[in-house]
C-alpha positions in Angstrom: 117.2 172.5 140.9 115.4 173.0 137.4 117.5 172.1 134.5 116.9 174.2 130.9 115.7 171.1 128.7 118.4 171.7 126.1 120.8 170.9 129.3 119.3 167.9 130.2 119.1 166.3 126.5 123.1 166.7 126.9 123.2 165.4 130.1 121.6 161.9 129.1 123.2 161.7 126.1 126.5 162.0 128.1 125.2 159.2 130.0 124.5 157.1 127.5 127.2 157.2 125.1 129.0 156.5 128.7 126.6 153.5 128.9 127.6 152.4 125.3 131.2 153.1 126.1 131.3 151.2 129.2 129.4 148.5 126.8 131.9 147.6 124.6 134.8 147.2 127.4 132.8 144.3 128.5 134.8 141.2 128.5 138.1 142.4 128.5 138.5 141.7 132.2 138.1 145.3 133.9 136.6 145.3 137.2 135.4 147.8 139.7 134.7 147.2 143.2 132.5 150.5 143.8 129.3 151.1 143.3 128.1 153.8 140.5 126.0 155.3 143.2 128.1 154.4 146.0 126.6 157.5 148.1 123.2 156.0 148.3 124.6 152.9 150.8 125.7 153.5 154.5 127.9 150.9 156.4 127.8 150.7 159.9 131.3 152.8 160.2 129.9 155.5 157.9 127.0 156.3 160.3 129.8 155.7 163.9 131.6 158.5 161.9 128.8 160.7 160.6 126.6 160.7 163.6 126.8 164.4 164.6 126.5 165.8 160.9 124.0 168.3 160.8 120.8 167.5 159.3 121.2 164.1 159.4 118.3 162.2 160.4 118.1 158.5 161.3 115.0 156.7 160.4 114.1 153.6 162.3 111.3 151.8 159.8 110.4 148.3 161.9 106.7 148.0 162.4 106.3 146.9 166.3 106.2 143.2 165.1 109.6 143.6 164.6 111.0 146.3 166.8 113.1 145.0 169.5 112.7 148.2 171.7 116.3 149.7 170.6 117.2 152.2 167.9 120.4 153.7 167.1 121.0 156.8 169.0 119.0 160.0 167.9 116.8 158.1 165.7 113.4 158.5 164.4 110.6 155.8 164.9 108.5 155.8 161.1 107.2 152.3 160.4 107.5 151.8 156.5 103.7 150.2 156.6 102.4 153.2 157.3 103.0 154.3 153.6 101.2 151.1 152.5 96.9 150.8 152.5 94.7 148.8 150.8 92.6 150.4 148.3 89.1 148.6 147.7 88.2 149.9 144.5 91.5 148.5 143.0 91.0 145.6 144.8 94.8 145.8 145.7 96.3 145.1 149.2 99.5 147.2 150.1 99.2 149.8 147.7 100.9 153.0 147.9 99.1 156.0 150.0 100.3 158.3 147.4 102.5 161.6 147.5 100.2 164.0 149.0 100.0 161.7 152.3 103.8 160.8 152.5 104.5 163.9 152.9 102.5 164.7 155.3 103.9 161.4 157.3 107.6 162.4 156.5 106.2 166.0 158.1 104.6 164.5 161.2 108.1 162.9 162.0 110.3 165.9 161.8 111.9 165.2 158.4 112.3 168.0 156.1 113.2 168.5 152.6 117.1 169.6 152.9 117.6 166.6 155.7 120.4 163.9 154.8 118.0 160.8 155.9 119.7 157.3 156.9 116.9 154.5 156.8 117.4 151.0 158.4 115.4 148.0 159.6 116.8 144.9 160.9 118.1 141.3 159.5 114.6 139.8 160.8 113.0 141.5 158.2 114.8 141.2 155.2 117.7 143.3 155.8 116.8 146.3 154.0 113.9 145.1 151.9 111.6 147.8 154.2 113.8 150.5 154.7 114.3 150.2 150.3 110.0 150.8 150.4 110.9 154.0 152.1 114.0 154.7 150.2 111.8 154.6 146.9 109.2 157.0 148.5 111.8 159.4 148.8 113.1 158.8 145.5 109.8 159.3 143.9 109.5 162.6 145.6 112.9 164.0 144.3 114.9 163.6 147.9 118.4 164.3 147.4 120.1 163.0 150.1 118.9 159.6 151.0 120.5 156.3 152.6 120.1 152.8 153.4 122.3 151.7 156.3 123.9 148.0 154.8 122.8 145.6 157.5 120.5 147.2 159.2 120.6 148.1 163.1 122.5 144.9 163.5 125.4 146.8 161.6 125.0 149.8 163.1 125.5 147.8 166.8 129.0 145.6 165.1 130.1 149.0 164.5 129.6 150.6 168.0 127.2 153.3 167.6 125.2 153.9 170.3 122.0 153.1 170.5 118.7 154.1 173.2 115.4 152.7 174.2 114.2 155.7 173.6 113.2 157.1 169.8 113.5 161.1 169.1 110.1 162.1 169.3 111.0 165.7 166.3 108.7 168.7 166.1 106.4 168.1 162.6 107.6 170.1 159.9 106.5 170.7 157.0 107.2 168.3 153.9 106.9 170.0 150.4 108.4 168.3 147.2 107.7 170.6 143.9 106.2 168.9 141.5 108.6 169.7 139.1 111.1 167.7 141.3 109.5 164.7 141.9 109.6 161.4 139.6 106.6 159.9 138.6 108.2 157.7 136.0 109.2 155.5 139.4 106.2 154.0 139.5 104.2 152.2 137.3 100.7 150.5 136.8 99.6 147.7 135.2 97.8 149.0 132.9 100.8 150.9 131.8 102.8 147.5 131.5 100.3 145.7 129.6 99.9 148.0 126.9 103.4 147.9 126.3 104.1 144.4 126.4 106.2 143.8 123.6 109.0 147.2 123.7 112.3 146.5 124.2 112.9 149.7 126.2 111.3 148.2 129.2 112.8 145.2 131.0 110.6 143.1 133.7 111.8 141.8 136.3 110.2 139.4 138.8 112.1 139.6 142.2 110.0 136.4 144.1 111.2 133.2 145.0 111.4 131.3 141.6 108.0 129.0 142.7 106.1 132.1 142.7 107.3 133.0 139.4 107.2 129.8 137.7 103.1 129.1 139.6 104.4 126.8 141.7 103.8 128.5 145.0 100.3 130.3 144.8 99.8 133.5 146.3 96.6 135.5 147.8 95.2 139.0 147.8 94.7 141.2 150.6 90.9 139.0 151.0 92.9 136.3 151.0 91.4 134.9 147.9 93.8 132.8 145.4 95.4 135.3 142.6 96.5 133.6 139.6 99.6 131.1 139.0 102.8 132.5 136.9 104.4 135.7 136.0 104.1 138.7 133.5 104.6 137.4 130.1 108.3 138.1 129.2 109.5 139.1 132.7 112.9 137.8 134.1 113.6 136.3 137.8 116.4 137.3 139.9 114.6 136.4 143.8 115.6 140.1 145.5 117.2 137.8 148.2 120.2 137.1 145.8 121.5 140.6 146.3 123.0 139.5 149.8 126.1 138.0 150.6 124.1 135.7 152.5 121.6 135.2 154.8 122.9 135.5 158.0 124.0 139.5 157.7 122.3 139.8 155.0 124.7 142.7 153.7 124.4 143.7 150.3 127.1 141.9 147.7 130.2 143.8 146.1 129.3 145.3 142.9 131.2 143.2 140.5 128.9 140.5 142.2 125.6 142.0 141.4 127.1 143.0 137.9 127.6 139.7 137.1 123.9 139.0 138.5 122.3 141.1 136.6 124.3 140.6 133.0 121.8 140.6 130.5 119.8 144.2 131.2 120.5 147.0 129.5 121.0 149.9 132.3 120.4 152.8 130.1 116.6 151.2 129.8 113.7 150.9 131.9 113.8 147.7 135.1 110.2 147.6 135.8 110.4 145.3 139.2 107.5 143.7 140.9 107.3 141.4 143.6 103.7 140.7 145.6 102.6 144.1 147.5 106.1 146.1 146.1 108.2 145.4 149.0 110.6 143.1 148.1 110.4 144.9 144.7 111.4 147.9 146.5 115.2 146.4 147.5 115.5 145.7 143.5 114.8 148.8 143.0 116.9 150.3 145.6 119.7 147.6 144.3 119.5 149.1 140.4 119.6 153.0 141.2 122.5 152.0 143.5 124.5 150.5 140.1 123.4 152.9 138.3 120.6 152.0 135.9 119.4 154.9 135.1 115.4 154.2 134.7 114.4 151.5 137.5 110.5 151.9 138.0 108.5 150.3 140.7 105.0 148.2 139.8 104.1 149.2 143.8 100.8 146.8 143.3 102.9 144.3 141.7 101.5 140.5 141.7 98.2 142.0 143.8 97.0 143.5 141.2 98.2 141.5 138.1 97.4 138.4 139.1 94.2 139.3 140.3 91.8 136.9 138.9 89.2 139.8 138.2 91.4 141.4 135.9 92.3 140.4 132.5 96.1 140.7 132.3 97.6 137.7 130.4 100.2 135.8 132.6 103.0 132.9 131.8 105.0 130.3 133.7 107.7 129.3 131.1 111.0 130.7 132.8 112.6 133.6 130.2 116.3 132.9 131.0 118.3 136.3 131.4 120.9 135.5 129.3 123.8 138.6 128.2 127.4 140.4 129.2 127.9 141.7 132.7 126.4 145.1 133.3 128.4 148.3 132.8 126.0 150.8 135.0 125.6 154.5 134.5 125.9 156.2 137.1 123.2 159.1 137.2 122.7 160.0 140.6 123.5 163.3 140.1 121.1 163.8 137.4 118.1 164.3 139.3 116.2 166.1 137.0 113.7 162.7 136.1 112.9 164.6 132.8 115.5 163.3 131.0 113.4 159.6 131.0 111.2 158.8 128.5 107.5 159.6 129.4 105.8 157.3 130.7 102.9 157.9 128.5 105.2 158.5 125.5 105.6 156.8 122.2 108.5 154.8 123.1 106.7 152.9 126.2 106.2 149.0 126.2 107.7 145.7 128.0 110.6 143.8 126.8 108.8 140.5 126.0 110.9 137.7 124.3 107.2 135.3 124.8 105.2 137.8 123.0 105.7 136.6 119.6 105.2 132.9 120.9 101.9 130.8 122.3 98.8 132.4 122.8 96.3 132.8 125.7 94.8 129.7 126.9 91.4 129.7 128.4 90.8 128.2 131.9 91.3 129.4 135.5 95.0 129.8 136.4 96.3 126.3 135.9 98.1 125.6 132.7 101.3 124.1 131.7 104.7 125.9 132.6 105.4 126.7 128.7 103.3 130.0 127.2 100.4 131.8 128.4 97.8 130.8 130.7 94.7 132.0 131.5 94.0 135.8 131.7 91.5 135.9 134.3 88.2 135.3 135.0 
């Protein structure tokens, strides 16, 4: 639904003088247990007692690697790597396919643009860290009614809903998002990122394991060929696998829990989160629009691209420690116009870098010390 812009500007100023509101309680003890965006989760009993709502659709995401042969009953079979290629002239592995062709998958598997869609993997593989991938598809297209079922199948089985060996094989349809309604400030690029190093609007956080943020544990690209050691200058770690209770059910924590986690960024700002292909990333982001930030953004070719040691993007491997008061989240999932953001080409864009103003770049190939910048490519 279009919103007049003179609408909108009150709308996000609503939302952030709640932002600042909800800022200055922090401290005083108040908790809440629910979610800002508490809509955007399923439990296993939510799906058991929404199974025969109409236009609900049930998205199985597990590649075959990891499909057991069982979905829940009435489900759809769309592997999440099929929204994933590697583009050559990028030289990035697991980059997006881009709008035009998710919506022709999301067609080609029955789902239309009105449906209610539940997504779920499994606890093998990361207990929602796939079905997020599709979740943020979705989001960038403007879907209003998406879900990520908290546990994956395994919580859907504890829960008794039935399940089949046999997936619903739905007439295509057609998949049409207006432009006008999708977000394209969900993603962002690296060159985006590097040439705002520096702005406090944008936060950066690094969701891998703290070995691959710190160069410890070297990754490779999609040739398998080394990528550089470290992190984007200024960029905070919280490992995407701390959003779990643990990691046996791998179910996502209460929100006071991830409030407390994630004290120190500002949610009426931009999260830019990045992991190694955007996968993991993807959770993060699922994880922040569920609290309530109100400007998450995915870097979808994340590490693969900026630590590619063909590019010139300057890199760290000091650790910035998130340091701050326990987030008070907005909750804006009602405001699905994306036009209230900030641009992502406009005047206000940069990183939040608390290393810019400290060591330079140091020449070499990818080593380096653990304190200020290391090489930037080559």
């Amino acid at each position: 639904m279009h919103i007049d812009r003179p609408i909108r500007a009150i709308v996000f100023g609503l939302a952030l003088a709640a932002a600042i509101g909800w800022a200055l309680t922090v401290g005083t003890g108040q908790e809440t247990s629910d979610y800002p965006n508490a809509e955007l989760l399923a439990s296993g009993q939510w799906l058991a007692e929404h199974l025969d709502d109409e236009g609900l659709v049930i998205v199985d995401v597990r590649t075959d690697e990891h499909f057991d042969g069982e979905v829940v009953e009435g489900a759809v079979r769309m592997p999440w790597n099929q929204f994933q290629t590697i583009d050559p002239l990028a030289r990035v592995g697991g980059a997006f396919v881009g709008v035009v062709r998710a919506q022709e998958l999301l067609g080609e598997h029955g789902i239309a643009r009105d449906d209610t869609v539940v997504l779920y993997d499994d606890v093998e593989r990361d207990g929602g860290a796939t079905a997020s991938y599709i979740f943020w598809v979705l989001d960038l297209l403007g879907h209003e009614e998406i879900k990520v079922l908290d546990g994956g199948i395994e919580a859907a089985r504890r829960a008794d809903v039935p399940t089949s060996e046999e997936p619903v094989k739905p007439e295509p349809v057609t998949y049409q998002a207006p432009p006008e309604e999708m977000a394209p400030n969900d993603v962002i690029r690296g060159p985006q990122i590097r040439e705002r190093l520096g702005d406090r609007y944008y936060q950066v956080l690094d969701v891998r394991s703290e070995d691959e943020y710190t160069g410890e544990a070297p990754n490779a690209d999609w040739q398998g060929k080394a990528l550089k050691l470290g992190h984007i200058p200024g960029a905070y770690n919280i490992n995407y696998k701390q959003n779990w209770t643990n990691a046996e059910e791998k179910l996502l924590k209460p929100y006071d829990q991830l409030r407390r986690m994630y004290a120190g960024l500002d949610p009426s700002k931009a999260v830019v989160t990045y992991c190694h292909s955007g996968r993991r990333s993807s959770y993060t982001y699922f994880v922040l629009r569920l609290m309530g930030f109100s400007d998450p953004r995915l870097y979808d070719y994340s590490w693969n691209e900026w630590g590619s040691k063909s590019l010139y993007y300057p890199v760290e491997r000091k650790a910035n420690p998130l340091q701050g008061s326990a987030v008070e989240a907005v909750s804006m999932s009602r405001i699905r116009d994306r036009g209230a953001r900030p641009s992502a080409s406009g005047t206000s864009g940069g990183v939040s870098s608390p290393a810019s103003s400290g060591g330079g770049a140091t020449s070499g190939g990818g080593g380096g010390g653990k304190s200020g910048y290391i090489s930037c490519g080559g």
